[in-house]
N, C-alpha and C positions, 0 to 999 in steps of 0.2 A: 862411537857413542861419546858423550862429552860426560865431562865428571859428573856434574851437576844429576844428570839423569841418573846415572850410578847410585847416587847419593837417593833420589827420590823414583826408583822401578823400579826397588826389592830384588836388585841382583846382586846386593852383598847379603842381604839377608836367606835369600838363596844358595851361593855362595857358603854362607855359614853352616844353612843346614845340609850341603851336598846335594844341590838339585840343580845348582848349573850343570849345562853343556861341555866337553870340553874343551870346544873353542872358548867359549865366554869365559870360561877358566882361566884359560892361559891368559886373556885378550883382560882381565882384571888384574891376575898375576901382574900383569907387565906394567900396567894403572899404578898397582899397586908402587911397584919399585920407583915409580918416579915422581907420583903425585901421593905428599905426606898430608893431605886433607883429607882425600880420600883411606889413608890407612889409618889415620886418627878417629875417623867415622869407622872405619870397620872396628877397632879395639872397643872403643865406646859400644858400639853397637854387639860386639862378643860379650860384653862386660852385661850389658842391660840381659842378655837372651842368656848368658849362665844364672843370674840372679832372680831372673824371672825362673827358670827353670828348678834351681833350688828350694825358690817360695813354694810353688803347684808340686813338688817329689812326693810321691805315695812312698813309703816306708815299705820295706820288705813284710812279710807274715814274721811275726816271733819263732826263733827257732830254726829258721833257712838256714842261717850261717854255721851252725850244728851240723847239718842236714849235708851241706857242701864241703864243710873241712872233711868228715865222716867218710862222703864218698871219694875226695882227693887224696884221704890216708890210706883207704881199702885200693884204691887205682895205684898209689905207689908201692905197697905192700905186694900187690901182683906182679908191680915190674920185679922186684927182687924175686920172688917165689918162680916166676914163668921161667926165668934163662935157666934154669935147671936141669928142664929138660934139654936133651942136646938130639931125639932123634927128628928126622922131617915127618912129618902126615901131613900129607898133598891136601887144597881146599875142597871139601865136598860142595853139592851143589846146592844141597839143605842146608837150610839155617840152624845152629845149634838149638838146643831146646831150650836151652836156661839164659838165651840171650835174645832180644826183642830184634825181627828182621826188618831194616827199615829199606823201601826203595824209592832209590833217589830220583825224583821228577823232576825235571825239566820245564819252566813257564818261560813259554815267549809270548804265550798269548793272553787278555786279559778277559777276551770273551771264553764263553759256555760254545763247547761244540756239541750240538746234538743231531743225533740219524735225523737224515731227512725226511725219514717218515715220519717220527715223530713230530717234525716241524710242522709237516701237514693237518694230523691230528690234532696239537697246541693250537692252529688256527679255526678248523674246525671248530672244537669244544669253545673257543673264545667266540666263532661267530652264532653256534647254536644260542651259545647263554644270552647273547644282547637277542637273539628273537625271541629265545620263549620270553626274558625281560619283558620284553613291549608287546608280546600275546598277554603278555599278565597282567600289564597294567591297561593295554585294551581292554579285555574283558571284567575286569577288577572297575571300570569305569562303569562298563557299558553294563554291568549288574544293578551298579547303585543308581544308575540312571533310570533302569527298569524297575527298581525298589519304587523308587519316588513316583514313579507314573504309576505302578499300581497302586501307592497309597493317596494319588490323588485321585485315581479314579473310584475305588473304596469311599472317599469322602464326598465326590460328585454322588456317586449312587443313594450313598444316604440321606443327601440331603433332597433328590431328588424321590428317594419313597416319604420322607417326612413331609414334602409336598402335599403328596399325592392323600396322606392321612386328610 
């Protein structure tokens, strides 16, 4: 890839934000060490994206930093307090009471797995809904269509007994 495109395909910008590959990584890395236009465009370009980034910063809630020294001083407090004890008790298999059990999942995938059967169902229920849909607006038509014929045939009638007067 020639500088030029480096400079204009958003792969230092990539790059900056950590979404390159790591070929294209290294294959800039190496750009980098020996073409100083293109690192001069990268610093420039760090400089714009930290400054832009400090203008748009949301401020933390009032009080967080409270809230974090608090628990960092209670979390070092328990390292002194804990080595105290010196006997073993082996891990149980339950989660302690007074401590929140979290378990750790795994994403490789970015879709929704669902039973097969429900896949059936979901298409189902989507193809029921566009029929009754278009029974609805069939018959939703074909009413107001039969409003109006009756009320012209109501108005033919009448004017036909007023005739007849």
């Amino acid at each position: 890839m020639k500088n030029y495109q480096y400079l204009t395909s958003g792969v230092l910008e990539g790059y900056l934000l950590g979404l390159v590959t790591g070929q294209e990584k290294e294959e800039l890395e190496r750009i980098l060490a020996t073409d100083e236009d293109v690192l001069s465009q990268l610093k420039e370009l760090e400089r714009e994206m930290e400054a832009y980034f400090l203008q748009n910063a949301v401020p933390p809630p009032p009080g967080i930093r409270e809230k974090i020294e608090l628990r960092i001083s209670e979390i070092e407090i328990k390292k002194w307090v804990e080595p105290a004890s010196t006997h073993f008790t082996p891990p149980t298999s339950e989660p302690r009471s007074n401590e929140p059990h979290y378990v750790h999942v795994d994403v490789d995938n970015t879709h929704i797995r669902v039973h097969k059967h429900w896949k059936t169902a979901f298409i189902t229920i989507f193809i029921l809904s566009k029929l009754f849909l278009i029974l609805g607006l069939y018959f939703y038509f074909k009413s107001t269509s039969l409003e109006q014929e009756v009320n012209r045939l109501k108005i033919e009638t009448q004017q036909t007994e007023q005739l007849r007067r």
